[in-house]
C-alpha positions as CSV (number, residue, x, y, z in Angstrom):
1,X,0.0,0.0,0.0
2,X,1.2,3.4,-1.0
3,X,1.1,6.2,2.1
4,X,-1.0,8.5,1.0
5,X,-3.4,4.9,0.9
6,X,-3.2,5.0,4.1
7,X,-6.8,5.5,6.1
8,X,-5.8,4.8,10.0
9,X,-2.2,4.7,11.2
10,X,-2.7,3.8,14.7
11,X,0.0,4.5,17.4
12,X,0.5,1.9,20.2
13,X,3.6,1.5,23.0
14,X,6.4,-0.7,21.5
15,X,6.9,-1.8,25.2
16,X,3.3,-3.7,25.4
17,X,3.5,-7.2,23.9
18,X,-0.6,-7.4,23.6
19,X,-0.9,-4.3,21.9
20,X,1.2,-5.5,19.2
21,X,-0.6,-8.2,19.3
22,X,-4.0,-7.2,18.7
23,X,-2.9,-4.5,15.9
24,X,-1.8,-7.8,13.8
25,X,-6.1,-8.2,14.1
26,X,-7.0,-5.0,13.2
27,X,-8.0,-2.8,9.9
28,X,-6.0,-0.6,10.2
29,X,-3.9,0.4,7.4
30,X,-0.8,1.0,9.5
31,X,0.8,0.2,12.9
32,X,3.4,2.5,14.8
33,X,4.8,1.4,16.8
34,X,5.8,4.1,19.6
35,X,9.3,4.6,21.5
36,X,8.1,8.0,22.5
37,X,5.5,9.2,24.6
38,X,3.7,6.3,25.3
39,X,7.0,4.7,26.8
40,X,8.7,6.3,29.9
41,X,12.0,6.6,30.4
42,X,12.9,3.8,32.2
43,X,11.9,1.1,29.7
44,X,12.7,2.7,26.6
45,X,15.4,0.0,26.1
46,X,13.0,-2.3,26.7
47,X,10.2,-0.6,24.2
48,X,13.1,-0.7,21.4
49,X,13.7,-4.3,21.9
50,X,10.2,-5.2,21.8
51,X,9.7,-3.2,18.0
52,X,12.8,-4.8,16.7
53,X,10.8,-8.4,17.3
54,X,7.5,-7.0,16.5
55,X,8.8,-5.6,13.0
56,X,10.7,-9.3,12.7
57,X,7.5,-10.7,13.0
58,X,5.3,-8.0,10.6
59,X,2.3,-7.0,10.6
60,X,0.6,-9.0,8.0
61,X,1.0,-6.5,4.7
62,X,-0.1,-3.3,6.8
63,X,2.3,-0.5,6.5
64,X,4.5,-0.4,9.5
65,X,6.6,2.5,11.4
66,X,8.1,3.2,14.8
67,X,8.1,6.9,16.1
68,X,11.8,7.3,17.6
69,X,13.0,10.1,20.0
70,X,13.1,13.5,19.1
71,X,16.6,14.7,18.2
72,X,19.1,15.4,21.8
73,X,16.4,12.5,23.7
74,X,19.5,10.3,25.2
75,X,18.1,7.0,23.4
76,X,17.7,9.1,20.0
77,X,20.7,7.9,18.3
78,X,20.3,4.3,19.8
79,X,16.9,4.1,18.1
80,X,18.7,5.2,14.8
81,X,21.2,2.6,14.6
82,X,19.1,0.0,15.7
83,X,16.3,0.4,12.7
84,X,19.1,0.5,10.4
85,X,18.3,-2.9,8.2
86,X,14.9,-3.5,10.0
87,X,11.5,-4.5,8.4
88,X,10.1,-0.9,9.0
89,X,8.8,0.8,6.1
90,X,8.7,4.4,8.0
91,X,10.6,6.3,10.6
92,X,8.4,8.5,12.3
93,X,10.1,11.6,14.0
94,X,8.8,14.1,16.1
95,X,9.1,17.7,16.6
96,X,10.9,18.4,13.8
97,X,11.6,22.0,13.0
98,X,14.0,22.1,10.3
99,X,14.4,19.5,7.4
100,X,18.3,18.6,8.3
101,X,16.6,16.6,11.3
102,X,15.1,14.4,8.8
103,X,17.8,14.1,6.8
104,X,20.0,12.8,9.9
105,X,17.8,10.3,11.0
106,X,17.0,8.7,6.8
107,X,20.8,9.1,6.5
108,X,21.4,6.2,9.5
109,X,18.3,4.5,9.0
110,X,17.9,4.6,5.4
111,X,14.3,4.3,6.3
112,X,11.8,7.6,4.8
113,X,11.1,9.6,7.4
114,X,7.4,10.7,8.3
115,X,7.9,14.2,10.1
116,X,5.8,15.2,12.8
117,X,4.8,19.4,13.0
118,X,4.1,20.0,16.5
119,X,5.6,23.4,17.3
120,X,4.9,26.8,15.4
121,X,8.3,26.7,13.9
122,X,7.6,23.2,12.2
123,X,4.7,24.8,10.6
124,X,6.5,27.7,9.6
125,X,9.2,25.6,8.2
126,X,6.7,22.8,6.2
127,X,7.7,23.7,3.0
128,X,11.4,23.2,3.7
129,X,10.8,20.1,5.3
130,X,8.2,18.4,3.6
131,X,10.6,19.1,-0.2
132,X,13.9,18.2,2.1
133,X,15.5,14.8,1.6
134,X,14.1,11.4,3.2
135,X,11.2,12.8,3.9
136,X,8.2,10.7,2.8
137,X,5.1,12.4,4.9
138,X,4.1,14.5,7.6
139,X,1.9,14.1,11.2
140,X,0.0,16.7,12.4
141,X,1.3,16.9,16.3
142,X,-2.2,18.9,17.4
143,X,-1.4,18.7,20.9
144,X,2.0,20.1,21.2
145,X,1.5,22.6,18.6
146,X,-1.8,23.4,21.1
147,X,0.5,24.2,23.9
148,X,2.8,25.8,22.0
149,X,0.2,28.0,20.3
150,X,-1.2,28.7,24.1
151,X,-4.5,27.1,22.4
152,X,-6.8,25.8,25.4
153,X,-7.8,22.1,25.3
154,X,-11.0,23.1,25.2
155,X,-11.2,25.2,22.7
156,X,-12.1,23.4,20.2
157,X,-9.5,23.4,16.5
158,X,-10.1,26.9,14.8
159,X,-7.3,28.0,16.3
160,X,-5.3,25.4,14.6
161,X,-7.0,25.5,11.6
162,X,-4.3,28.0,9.5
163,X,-1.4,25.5,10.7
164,X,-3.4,22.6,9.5
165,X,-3.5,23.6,6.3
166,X,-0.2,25.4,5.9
167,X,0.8,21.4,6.5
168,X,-1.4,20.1,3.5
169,X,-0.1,22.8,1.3
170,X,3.2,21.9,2.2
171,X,3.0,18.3,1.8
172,X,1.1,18.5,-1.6
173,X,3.4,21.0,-3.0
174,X,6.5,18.4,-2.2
175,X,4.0,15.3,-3.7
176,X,4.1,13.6,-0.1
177,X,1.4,12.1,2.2
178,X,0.0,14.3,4.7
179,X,-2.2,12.8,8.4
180,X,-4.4,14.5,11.1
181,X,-3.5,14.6,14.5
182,X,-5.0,12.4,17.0
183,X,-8.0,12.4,18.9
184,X,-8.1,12.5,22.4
185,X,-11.8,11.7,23.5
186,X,-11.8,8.0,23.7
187,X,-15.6,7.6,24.1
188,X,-16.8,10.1,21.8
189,X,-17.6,8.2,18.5
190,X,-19.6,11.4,17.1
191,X,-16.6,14.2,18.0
192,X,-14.5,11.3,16.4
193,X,-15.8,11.3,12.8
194,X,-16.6,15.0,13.1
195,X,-13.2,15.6,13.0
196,X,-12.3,13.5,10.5
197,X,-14.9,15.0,8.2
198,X,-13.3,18.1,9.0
199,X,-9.4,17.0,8.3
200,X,-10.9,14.9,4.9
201,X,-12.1,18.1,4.0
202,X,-8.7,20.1,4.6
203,X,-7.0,17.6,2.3
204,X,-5.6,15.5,5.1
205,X,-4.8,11.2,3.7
206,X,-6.2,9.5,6.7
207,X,-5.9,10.3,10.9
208,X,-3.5,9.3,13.0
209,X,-5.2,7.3,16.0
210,X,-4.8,6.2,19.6
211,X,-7.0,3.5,20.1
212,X,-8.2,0.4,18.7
213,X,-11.5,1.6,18.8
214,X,-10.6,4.6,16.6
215,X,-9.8,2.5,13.2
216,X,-13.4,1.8,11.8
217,X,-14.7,5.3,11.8
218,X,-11.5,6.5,10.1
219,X,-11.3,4.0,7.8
220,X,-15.1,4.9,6.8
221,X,-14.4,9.1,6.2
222,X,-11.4,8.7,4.6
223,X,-11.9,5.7,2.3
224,X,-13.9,5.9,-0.7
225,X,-17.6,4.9,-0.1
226,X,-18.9,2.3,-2.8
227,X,-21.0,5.0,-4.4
228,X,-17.8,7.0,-5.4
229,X,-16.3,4.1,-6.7
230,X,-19.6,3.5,-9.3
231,X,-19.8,7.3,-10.1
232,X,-15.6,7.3,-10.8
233,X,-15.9,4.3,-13.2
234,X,-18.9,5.8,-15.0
235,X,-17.0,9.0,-15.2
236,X,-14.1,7.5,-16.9
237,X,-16.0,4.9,-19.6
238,X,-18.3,8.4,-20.3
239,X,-15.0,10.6,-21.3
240,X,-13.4,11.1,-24.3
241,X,-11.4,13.9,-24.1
242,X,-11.5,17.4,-23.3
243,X,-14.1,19.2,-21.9
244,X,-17.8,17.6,-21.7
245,X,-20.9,17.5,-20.5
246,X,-21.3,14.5,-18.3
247,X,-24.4,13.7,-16.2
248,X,-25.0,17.9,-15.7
249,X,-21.6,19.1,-15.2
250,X,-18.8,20.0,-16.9
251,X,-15.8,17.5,-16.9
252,X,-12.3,17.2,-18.6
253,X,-9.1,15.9,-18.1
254,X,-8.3,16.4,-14.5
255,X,-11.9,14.9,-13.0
256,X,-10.6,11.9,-15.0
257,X,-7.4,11.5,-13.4
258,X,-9.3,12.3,-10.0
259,X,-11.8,9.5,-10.6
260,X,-9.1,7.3,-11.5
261,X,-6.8,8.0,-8.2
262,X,-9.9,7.6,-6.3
263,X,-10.2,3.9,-7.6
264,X,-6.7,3.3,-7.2
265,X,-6.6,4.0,-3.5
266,X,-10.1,1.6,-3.2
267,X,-8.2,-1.1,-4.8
268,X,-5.5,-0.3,-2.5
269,X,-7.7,-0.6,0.5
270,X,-9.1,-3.7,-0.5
271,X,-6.1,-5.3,-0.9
């Protein structure tokens, strides 16, 4: 599966054996496994250890990463070096502000780098990094950049709305696969696909995710619904060429090439 594919990319500690476990049953289209924040200090040997046998064992053809340290953490360049030569598709890194930090870490891993924007002077530097060697995609990192905004929890995301987008345009302008930010608010299904209907709609791939739970609904918003896929197909046998009329609107080259990416990424899902 291609990134940008990707629907749900669903974070879990590399230092829990039965997470791990239960991602290899789940739909979602990839696992990351997490050396960071969901690992405390004290056992991030341990977490390390545990995603070098996790990746060994895969994750049964979904897409799989593991989020590292940011750059000066003491286990940083330990995480590096042991990746090197792993079954990892991505590197995720986190609170990166300049695109030489991604080119570090792809240089010892020779994994691509998915870079997370979690402080105002990530966002500010997108472009840079998003066009700047290994870099493969970017995470939206809503609740640092919150904090670092001085954005209140509860205030809802129009306040991160500009930086949210400044991250699409960044990522589409360098050609690369682009994710929401997590949601916090394990039991709230509705406030869950709310904002994923509001991060399809800014141009966002798929959501990252924190639980299990989490997967379905954002594999539903951000996967083509079987509707989509009939009206793409029609669209394509209809055109010949240039602009036309097609079932009441005007159509031409580029809603072909939409309709036929849109299909692409179904088939993707489905497979």
């Amino acid at each position: 599966m291609l990134l940008r594919h990707a629907r749900s990319l669903l974070f879990l500690p590399a230092s829990n054996p039965r997470a791990i476990a239960k991602a290899r049953t789940l739909p979602c289209d990839m696992v990351i496994l997490d050396l960071e924040d969901a690992v405390p200090e004290e056992r991030k040997g341990e977490a390390l250890d545990g995603a070098l046998g996790a990746l060994a064992e895969g994750f049964g053809g979904r897409l799989s990463a593991v989020r590292i340290n940011a750059e000066g953490a003491a286990s940083h360049g330990r995480e590096m070096i042991g990746l090197k030569g792993t079954a990892a598709d991505y590197v995720v890194l986190p609170k990166v502000e300049h695109p030489k930090q991604v080119k570090d870490v792809f240089s010892v891993t020779q994994k691509p780098v998915i870079a997370m924007i979690e402080r105002a002077r990530g966002v500010l530097a997108a472009n840079a990094i998003a066009a700047g060697e290994g870099c493969a995609g970017l995470f939206m990192g809503n609740n640092d950049l919150r904090r670092d905004l001085a954005i209140p929890d509860q205030a809802g995301r129009a306040g991160l709305s500009l930086a949210m987008q400044t991250v699409v345009l960044a990522a589409r302008a360098a050609g690369i696969a682009v994710f929401d930010g997590v949601f916090n608010r394990l039991e709230d299904e509705t406030g869950l696909a709310a904002e994923c209907v509001e991060g399809h709609a800014l141009g966002f791939d798929g959501k990252t995710l924190i639980h299990p739970a989490q997967v379905p609904v954002a594999n539903q918003v951000f996967g083509p619904d079987a509707q989509a896929i009939v009206d793409a197909r029609r669209l394509i046998e209809a055109a010949s060429g240039g602009a036309e009329r097609f079932e009441g609107r005007m159509i031409e080259t580029m809603h072909v090439e939409q309709a036929r990416a849109l299909i692409a990424r179904a088939e993707a899902v489905e497979r």
